[in-house]
matplotlib code that plots the C-alpha trace (Angstrom):
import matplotlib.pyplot as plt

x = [23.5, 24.3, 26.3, 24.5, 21.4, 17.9, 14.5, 12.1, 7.8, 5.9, 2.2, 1.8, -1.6, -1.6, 1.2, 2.5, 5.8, 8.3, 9.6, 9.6, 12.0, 14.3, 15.1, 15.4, 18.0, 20.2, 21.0, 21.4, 17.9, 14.8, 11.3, 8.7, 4.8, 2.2, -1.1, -3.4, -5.6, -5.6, -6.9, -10.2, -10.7, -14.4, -15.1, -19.7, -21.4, -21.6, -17.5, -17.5, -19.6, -18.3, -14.8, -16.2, -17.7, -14.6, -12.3, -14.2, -13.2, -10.6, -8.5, -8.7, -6.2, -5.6, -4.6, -2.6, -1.1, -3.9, -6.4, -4.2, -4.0, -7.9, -8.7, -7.0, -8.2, -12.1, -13.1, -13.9, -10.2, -10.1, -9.2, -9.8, -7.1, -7.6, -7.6, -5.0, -4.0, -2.9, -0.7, -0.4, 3.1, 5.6, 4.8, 1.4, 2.7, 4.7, 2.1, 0.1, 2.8, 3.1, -0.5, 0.0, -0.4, 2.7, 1.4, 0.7, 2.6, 3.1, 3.8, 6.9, 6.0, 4.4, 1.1, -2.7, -1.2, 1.3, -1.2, -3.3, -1.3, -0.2, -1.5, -3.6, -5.7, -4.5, -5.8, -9.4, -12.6, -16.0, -17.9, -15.0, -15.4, -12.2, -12.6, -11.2, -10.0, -9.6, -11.1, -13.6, -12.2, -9.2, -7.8, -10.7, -8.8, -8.7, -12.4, -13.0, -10.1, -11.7, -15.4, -14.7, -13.5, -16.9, -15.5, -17.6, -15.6, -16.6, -15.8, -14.5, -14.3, -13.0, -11.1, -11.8, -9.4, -10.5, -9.5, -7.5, -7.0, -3.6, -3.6, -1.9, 0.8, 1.4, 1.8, 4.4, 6.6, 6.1, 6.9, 10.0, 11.0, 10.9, 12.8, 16.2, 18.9, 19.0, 17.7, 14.1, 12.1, 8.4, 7.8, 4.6, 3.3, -0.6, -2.1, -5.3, -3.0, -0.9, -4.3, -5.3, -2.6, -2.5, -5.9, -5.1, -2.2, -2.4, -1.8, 1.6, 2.8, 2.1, 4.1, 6.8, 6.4, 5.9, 9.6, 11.4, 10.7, 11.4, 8.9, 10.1, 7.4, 6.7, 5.5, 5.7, 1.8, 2.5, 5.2, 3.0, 0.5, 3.2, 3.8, 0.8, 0.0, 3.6, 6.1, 9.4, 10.3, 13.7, 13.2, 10.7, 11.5, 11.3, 7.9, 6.6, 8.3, 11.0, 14.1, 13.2, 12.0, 15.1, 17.3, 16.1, 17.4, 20.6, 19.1, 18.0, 15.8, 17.6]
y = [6.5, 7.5, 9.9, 11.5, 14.1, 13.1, 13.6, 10.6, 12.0, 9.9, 9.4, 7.9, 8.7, 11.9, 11.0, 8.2, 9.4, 9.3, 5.9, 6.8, 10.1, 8.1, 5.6, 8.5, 10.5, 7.4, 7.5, 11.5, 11.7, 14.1, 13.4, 16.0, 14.6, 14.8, 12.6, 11.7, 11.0, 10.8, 7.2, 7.1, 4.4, 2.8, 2.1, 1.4, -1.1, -2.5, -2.3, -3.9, -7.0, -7.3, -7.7, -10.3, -12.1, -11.7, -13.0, -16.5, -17.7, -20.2, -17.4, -14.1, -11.8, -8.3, -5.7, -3.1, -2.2, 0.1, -2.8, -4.3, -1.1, -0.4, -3.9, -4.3, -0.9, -2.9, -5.2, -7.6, -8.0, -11.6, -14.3, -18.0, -20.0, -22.0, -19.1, -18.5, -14.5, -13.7, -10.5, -9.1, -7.6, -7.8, -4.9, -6.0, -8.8, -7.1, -5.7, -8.4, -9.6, -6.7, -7.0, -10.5, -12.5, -14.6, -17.4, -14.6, -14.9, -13.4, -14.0, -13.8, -11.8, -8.7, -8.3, -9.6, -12.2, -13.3, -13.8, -15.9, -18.2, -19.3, -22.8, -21.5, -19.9, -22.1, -25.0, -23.8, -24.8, -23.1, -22.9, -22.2, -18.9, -15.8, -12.9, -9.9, -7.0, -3.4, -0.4, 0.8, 0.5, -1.7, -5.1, -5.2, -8.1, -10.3, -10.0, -10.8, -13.6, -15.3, -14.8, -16.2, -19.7, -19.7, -19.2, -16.8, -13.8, -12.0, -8.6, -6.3, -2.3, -1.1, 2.4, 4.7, 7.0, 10.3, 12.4, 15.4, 18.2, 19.6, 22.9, 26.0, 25.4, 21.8, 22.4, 25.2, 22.6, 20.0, 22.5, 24.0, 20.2, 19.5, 22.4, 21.6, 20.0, 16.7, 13.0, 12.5, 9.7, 8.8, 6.3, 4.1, 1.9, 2.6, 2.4, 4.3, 6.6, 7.2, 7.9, 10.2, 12.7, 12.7, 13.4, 16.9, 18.3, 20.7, 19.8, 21.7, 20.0, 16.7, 16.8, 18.3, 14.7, 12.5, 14.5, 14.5, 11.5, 8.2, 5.5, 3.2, 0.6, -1.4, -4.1, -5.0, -4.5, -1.0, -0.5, -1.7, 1.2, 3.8, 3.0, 2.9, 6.9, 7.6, 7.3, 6.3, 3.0, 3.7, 0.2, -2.4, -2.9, -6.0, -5.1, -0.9, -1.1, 2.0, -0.1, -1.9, 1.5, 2.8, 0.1, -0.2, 3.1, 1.1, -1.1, 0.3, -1.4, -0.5]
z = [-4.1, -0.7, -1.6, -4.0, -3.2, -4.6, -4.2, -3.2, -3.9, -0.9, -1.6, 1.8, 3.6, 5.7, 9.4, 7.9, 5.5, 8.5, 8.3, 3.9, 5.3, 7.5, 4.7, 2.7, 4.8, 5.6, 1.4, 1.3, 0.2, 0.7, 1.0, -0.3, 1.1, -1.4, 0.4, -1.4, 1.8, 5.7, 7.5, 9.4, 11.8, 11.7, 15.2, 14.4, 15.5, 11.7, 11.9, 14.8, 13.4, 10.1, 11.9, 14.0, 11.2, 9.5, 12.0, 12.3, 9.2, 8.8, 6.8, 7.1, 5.0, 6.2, 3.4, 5.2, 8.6, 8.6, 8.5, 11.0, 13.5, 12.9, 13.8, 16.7, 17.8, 18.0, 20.5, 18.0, 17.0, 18.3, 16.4, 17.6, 17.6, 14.2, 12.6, 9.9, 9.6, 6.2, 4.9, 1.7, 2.0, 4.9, 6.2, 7.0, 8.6, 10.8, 11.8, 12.9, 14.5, 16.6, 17.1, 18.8, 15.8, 15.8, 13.0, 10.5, 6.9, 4.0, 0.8, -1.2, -3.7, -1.8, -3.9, -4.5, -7.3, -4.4, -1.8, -3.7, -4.4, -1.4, -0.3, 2.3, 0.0, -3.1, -1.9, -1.2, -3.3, -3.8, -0.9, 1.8, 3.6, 3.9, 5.9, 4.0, 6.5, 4.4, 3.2, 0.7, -2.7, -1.6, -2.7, -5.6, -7.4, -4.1, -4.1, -7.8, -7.4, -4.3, -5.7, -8.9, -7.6, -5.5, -2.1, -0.3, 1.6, 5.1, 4.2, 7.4, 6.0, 9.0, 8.2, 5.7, 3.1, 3.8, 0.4, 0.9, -1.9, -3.1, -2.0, -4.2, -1.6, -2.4, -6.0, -5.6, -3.2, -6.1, -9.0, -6.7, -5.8, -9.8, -11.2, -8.8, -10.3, -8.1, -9.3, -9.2, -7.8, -7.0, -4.7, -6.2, -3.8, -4.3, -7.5, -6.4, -4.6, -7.7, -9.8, -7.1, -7.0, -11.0, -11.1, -9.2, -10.6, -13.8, -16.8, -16.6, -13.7, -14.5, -17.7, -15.5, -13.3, -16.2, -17.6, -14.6, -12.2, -12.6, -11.0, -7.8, -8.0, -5.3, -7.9, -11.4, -11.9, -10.2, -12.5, -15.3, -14.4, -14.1, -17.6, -18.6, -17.4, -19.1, -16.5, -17.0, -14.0, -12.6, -11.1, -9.1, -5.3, -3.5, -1.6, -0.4, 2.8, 2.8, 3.2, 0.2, -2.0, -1.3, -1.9, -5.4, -6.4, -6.6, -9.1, -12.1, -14.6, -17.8]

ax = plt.figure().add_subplot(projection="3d")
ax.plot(x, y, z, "-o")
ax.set_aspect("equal")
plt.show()
């Protein structure tokens, strides 16, 4: 592919598509933005005490490197030294290691079904207690999962997804991006991010997407959705982080 000219839809929040652009370039590729939101930092007093809370659990799994760079922004951001930091993806993980976390981990498979299982959390009866680090509306099935099996969870929502509308504007980039004769590609790393954008774009236009673009999924449940709204999946990467989106145009699934 790196010779060949294509065009790779981001539905990263609002600032953060430049490391999804780099990757992009380095194949020959273009980015066109479409966010479905911008991040908002909680910095309240009840932020500020759920995080502690949170962070005096045994385990305490951070969903994002949002989660991680909101936390770490609060005074309460300080984990004793029994605690275990858990990361949903690698990229999270990096994140806390950046952060000074130097035991954090990650599971192998970079999604909610991965991080489960791993024997941190695995191995953990009713009546333990996790400290979830995240956002409104995120990570739902880690909540259900943990909840289910009795072991209570310290819930942190420390940053916000501020929704942002697709102006006239944005839909003329999309349709002009759409009608040029190049290979077509949607980077799906967010299923509420994915449902988002859908949601705003004319009926018109999103038969045009649903024609034209095949799905990168960062996972097979993402790919599952994508399918599931009418996408065609080019392919599943090995976790949302860019290298890995973009190395999986190289690796189609049929």
């Amino acid at each position: 592919m790196s010779d060949t000219a294509f065009l790779l839809i981001s539905l990263r929040p609002r600032g953060e598509h430049q490391p999804l652009r780099d990757a992009a370039r380095r194949r020959g590729g273009q980015v066109l933005a479409l966010s479905p939101w911008q991040i908002e930092q909680l910095a309240d007093a009840p932020a500020r005490t759920a995080l502690t809370r949170a962070m005096a659990c045994p385990q305490v799994i951070f969903t994002s490197p949002a989660a991680v760079k909101a936390a770490a922004a609060l005074a309460a951001f300080s984990p004793p030294c029994r605690t275990q930091c858990l990361a949903v993806g690698e990229g999270t993980r990096r994140a806390l290691l950046r952060a000074g976390l130097q035991d954090a981990i990650a599971p192998a498979r970079m999604d909610s079904e991965g991080l489960l299982a791993l024997p941190a959390l695995a191995g953990l009866g009713a009546g333990a207690q996790v400290g979830l680090v995240t956002a409104p509306g995120g990570r739902g099935e880690i909540l259900r999962q943990l909840q289910a099996r009795g072991i209570g969870v310290q819930r942190a929502d420390i940053y916000r997804r501020k929704p942002l509308p697709l102006s006239a504007r944005d839909h003329a980039r999309l349709a002009q991006g759409l009608n040029a004769d190049r290979l077509q590609y949607l980077a799906l790393s967010s299923g509420e991010a994915f449902e988002h954008i859908l949601a705003l774009l004319p009926d018109t236009l999103l038969s045009t997407l649903r024609e034209k673009v095949g799905i990168i999924a960062a996972s097979a449940r993402l790919a599952e959705l994508a399918r599931q709204q009418g996408f065609t999946v080019h392919a599943i990467a090995a976790s949302a982080r860019p290298g890995d989106l973009l190395a999986a145009l190289q690796h189609p699934e049929n």
